[in-house]
VOGU-3710 file (C-alpha; in Angstrom, 3 decimals, decimal comma):
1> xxxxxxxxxx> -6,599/45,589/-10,514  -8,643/48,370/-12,096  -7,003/47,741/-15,438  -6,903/44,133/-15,123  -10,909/44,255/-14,918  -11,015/46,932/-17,561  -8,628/45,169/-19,994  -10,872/41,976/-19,180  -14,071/44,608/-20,091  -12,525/45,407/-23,658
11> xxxxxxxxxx> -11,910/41,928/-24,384  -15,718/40,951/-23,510  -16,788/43,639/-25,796  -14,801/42,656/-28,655  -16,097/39,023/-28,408  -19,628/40,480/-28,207  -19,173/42,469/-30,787  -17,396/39,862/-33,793  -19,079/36,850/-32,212  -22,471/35,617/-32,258
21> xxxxxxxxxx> -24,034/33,002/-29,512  -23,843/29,765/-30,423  -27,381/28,909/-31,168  -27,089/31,339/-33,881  -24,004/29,497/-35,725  -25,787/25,834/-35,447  -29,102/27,551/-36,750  -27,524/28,899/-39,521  -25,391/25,714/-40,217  -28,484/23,646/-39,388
31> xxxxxxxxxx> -30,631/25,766/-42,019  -27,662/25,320/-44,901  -27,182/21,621/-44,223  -31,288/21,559/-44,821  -31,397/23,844/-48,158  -28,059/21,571/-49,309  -29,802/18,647/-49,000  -32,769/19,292/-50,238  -32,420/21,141/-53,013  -29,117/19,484/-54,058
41> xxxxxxxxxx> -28,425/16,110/-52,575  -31,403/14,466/-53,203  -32,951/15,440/-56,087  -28,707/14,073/-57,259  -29,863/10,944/-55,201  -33,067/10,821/-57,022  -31,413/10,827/-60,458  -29,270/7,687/-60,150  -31,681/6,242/-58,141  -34,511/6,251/-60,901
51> xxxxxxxxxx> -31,554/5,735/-63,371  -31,242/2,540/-61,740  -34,807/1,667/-60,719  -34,872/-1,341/-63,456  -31,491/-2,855/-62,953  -27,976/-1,984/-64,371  -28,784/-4,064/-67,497  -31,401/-1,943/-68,635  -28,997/1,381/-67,622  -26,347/0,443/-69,819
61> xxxxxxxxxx> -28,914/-0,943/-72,813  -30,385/2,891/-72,558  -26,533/4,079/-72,998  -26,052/1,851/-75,538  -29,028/3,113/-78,026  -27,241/4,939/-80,816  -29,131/7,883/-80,143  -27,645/7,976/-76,639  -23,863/7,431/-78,122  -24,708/10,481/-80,845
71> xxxxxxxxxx> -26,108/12,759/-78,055  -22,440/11,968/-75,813  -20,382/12,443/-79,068  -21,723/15,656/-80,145  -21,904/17,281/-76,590  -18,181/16,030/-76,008  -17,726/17,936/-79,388  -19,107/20,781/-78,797  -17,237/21,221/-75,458  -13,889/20,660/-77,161
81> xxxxxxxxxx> -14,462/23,214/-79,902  -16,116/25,754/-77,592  -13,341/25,399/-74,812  -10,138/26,493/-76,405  -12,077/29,210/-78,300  -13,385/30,666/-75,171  -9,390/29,940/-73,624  -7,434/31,865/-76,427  -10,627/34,727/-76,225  -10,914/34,732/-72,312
91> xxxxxxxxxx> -6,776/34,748/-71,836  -6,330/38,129/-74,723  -9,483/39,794/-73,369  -7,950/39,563/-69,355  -4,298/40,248/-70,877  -5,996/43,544/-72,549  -8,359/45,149/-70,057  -5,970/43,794/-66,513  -2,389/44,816/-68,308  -3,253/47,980/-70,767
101> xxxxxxxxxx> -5,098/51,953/-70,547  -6,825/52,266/-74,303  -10,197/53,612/-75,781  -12,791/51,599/-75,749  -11,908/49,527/-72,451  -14,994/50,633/-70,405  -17,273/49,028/-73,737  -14,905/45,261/-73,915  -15,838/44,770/-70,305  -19,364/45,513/-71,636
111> xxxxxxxxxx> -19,082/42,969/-73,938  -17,883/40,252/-72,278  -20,377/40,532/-69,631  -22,959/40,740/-71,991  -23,662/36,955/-72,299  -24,165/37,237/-68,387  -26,794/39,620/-69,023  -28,853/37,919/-72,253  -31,275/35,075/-71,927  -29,378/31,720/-73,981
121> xxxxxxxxxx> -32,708/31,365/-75,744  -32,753/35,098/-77,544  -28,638/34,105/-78,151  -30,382/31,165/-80,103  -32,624/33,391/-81,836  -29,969/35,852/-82,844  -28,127/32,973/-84,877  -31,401/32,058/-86,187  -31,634/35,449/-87,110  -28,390/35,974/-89,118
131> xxxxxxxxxx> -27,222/31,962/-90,466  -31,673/30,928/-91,015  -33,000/29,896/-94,117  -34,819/33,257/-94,231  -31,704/35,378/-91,931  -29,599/38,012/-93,255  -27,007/35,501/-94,672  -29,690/32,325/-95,351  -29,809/32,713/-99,276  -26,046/33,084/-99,695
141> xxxxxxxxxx> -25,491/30,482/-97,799  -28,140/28,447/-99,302  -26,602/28,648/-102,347  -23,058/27,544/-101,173  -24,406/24,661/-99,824  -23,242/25,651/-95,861  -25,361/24,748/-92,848  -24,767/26,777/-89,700  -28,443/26,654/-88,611  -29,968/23,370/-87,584
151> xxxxxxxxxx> -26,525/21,578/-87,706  -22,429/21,611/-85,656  -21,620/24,985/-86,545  -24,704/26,621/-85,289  -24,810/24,564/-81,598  -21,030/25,304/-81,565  -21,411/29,107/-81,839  -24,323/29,031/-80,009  -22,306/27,621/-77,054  -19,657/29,588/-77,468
161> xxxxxxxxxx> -21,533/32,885/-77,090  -22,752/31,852/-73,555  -19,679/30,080/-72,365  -16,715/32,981/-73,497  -17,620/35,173/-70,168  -16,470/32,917/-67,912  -12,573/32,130/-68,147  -12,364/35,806/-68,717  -14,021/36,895/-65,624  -11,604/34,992/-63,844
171> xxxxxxxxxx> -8,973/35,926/-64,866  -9,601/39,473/-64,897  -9,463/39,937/-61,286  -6,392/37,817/-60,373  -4,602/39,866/-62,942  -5,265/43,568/-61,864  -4,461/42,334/-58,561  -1,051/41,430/-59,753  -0,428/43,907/-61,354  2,117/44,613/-63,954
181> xxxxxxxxxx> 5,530/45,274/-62,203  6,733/41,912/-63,432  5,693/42,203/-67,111  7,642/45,462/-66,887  10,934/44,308/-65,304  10,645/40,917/-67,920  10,280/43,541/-71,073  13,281/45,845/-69,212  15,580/42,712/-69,458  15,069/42,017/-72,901
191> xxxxxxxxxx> 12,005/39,965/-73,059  9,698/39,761/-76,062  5,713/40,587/-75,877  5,513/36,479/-76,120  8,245/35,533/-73,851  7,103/37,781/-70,992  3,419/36,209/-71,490  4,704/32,400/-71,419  7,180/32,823/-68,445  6,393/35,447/-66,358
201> xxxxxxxxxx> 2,441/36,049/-67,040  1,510/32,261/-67,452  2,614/30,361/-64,780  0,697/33,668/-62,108  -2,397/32,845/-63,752  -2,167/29,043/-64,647  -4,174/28,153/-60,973  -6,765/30,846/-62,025  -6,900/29,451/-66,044  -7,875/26,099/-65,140
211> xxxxxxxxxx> -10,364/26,706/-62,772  -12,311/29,125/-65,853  -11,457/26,062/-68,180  -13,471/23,919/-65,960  -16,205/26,260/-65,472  -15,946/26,809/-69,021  -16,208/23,361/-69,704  -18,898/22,555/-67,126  -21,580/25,216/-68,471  -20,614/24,144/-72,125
221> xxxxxxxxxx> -21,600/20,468/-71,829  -25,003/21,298/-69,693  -26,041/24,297/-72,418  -29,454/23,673/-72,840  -31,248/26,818/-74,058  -29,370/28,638/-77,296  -28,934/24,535/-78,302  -32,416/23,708/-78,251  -32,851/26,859/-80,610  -30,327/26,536/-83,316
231> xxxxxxxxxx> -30,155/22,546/-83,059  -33,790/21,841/-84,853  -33,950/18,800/-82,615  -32,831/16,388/-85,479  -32,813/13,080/-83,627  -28,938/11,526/-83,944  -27,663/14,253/-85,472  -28,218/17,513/-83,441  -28,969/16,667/-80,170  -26,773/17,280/-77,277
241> xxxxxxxxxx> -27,016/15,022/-74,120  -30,208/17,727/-72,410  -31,818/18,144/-75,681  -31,979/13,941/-76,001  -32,887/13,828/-72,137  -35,898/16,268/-73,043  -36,749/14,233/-75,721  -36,699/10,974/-73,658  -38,787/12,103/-71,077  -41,336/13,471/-73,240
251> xxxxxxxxxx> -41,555/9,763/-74,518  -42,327/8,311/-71,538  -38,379/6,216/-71,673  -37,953/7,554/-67,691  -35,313/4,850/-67,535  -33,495/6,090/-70,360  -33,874/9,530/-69,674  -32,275/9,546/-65,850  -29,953/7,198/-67,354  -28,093/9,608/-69,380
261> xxxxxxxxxx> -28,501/12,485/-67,121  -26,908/10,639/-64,493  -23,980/10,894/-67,384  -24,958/14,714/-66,935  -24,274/14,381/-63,390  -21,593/12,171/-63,021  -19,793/14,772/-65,604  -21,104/17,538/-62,737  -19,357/15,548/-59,705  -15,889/15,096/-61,778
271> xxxxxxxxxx> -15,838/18,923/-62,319  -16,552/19,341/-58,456  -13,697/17,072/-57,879  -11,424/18,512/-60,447  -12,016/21,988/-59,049  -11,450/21,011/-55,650  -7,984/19,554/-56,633  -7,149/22,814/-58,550  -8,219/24,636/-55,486  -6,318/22,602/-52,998
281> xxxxxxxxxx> -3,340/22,818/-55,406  -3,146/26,470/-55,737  -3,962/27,063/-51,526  -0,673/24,307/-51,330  1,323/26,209/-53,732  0,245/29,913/-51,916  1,088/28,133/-48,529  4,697/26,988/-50,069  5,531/30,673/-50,770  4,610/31,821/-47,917
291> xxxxxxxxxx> 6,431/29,571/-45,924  10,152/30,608/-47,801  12,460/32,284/-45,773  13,189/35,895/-47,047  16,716/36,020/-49,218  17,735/39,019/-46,627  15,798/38,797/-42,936  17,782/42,088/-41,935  16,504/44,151/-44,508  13,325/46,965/-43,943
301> xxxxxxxxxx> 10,244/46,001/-45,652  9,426/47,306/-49,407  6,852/48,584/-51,209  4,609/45,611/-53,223  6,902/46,932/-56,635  10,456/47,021/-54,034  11,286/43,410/-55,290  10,876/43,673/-59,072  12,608/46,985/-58,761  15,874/45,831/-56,611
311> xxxxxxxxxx> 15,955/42,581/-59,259  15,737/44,884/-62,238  18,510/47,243/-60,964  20,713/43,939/-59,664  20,474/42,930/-63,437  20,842/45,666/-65,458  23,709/46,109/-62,719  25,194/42,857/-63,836  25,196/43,371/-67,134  26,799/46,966/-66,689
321> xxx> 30,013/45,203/-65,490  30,196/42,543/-67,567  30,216/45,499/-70,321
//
C-alpha cells in the first residue's frame, strides 16, 4: 500500500513539475491568438479589403496600368536571377563548411552571416559606392557605356547580397547533423566528387533546399531597402512591386497602391502554402522511414556510422569474390 501511495506521490510530482494548470495554457494560447490577429490577420484583411474598396473593376484597371505590369515583370526578374545565384552559392558554401576542416572556415561562416548583420540600406550604399557615377569603378564604366547603378544589374546584386544567407543557413545545420559517413562509403565504392553530391548528398538535403529556395525567394521579391537605393526610382523601368507601392501611396492612388500589394500578399500566402506542403512532405517522408521494418530484427543495435560501415564492408566484400 505504502508504495502504491508513494509511486502515486512520484507521479503527482512529475505532472507538477512538466505541467502547468490549465488557465496558464489558454492564457498563453488566448494571448497568441490576440497578437496573431492583430498584428497579422487584419492588417492582411485590411489590405484586400481597401484593395477592393472601389469594386473589382477598378482593382484590375490599377493592375493593368503599365507601370503596374513593369513593377511585376522586373520583381519576377529579379527573383529569378537572384534565386539560383543564391542556390548554387548557398548549396557550395553548406557542402564546404558542413562536409570539410580548412583555414579560413571560422571567417566563411562570418561571411555569410554578414548580410544578417548589415542594414539593406548601407548594402545599397556600398554598390552606390563602388558601380556610381562618382564610385571607385563609375568613370570606367562610364566610358564603356555599362549601367549597374540606377538600372537591372544594380537591383539584382543588390538583392542578391541580402538574400544569399538564407538557403545556406539552412542547409548548414541539416548537413553537420548528417554527417559525412555516407559521402565517405559513396567515394570508398568508387564514386566521383559529383556523383556522391547528386545521389547520395542531394536527395538528404532536397526537403531542406526547397524550403531555403522559398525563403530565398520570398525575401527576394519583398526587398525593399538596398532596391530603393541602387534603383533611382525611374518610374517603368526600375521599380520593383514595394518601390511602385511607395510611389502610389505617396500619390494619393490608395486604390492602386493596396491593389498591387495585395499581389505582394497573395505572393506571401502561396509561399506559406508552398512551405507548408514542403513541410508536410518531408514529416511524411521522415514518418515512412521510420515506419520500415529493420533488414535484420535479431541483430544488437549500432553505432549512428554501424550501417554505412557493415554496407561498405558487404561491398567491397562482394567485389573481393567476384575478383
Amino acid at each position: 500500500m505504502s508504495t502504491s501511495t508513494s509511486h502515486q506521490t512520484t507521479q503527482a510530482q512529475q505532472r507538477a513539475g512538466t505541467t502547468e494548470p490549465a488557465w496558464v495554457r489558454y492564457t498563453l494560447i488566448g494571448v497568441a491568438l490576440v497578437f496573431i490577429i492583430l498584428f497579422l490577420v487584419l492588417p492582411l484583411a485590411a489590405v484586400f479589403t481597401e484593395a477592393l474598396r472601389k469594386g473589382l473593376g477598378a482593382y484590375l484597371e490599377a493592375l493593368k496600368e503599365p507601370d503596374a505590369w513593369s513593377a511585376i515583370r522586373l520583381t519576377l526578374l529579379t527573383a529569378a536571377i537572384a534565386v539560383p545565384m543564391n542556390l548554387v552559392f548557398g548549396v557550395a558554401a553548406a557542402w564546404a563548411i558542413a562536409k570539410f576542416e580548412f583555414t579560413g572556415k571560422a571567417f566563411l561562416i562570418t561571411l555569410v552571416d554578414l548580410p544578417f548583420s548589415v542594414s539593406p540600406v548601407v548594402a545599397g550604399l556600398i554598390y552606390v559606392l563602388m558601380f556610381g557615377a562618382q564610385g571607385w569603378f563609375g568613370p570606367w564604366l562610364q566610358a564603356h557605356d555599362i549601367k549597374i547603378v540606377f538600372a537591372v544589374p544594380g537591383i539584382v546584386l543588390a538583392t542578391v547580397f541580402v538574400t544569399f544567407p538564407f538557403i545556406a543557413r539552412e542547409l548548414i545545420p541539416l548537413m553537420q547533423a548528417q554527417g559525412s559517413d555516407e559521402e565517405q562509403a559513396a567515394i570508398v565504392l568508387g564514386a566521383t566528387g559529383w556523383q556522391t553530391f547528386w545521389h547520395v548528398t542531394l536527395p538528404n538535403i532536397k526537403w531542406g533546399l526547397i524550403y531555403g529556395v522559398i525563403l530565398c525567394n520570398a525575401r527576394a521579391m519583398g526587398e525593399f531597402g538596398a532596391v530603393s537605393v541602387v534603383s533611382g526610382h525611374i518610374r517603368g523601368q526600375t521599380n520593383t512591386m514595394p518601390l511602385h507601392v511607395e510611389i502610389l501611396y505617396n500619390e494619393y492612388q490608395s486604390v492602386a497602391a493596396f491593389a498591387v500589394a495585395s499581389l505582394l500578399a497573395l505572393l506571401a500566402l502561396l509561399t506559406l502554402a508552398i512551405k507548408s506542403v514542403v513541410e508536410w512532405r518531408h514529416h511524411q517522408s521522415r514518418q515512412a522511414v521510420a515506419e520500415l521494418p529493420p533488414e535484420n530484427p535479431n541483430a544488437q543495435p549500432a553505432s549512428p556510422g554501424g550501417a554505412t560501415t557493415s554496407f561498405v564492408s558487404s561491398s567491397l566484400a562482394r567485389s573481393a569474390s567476384s575478383l
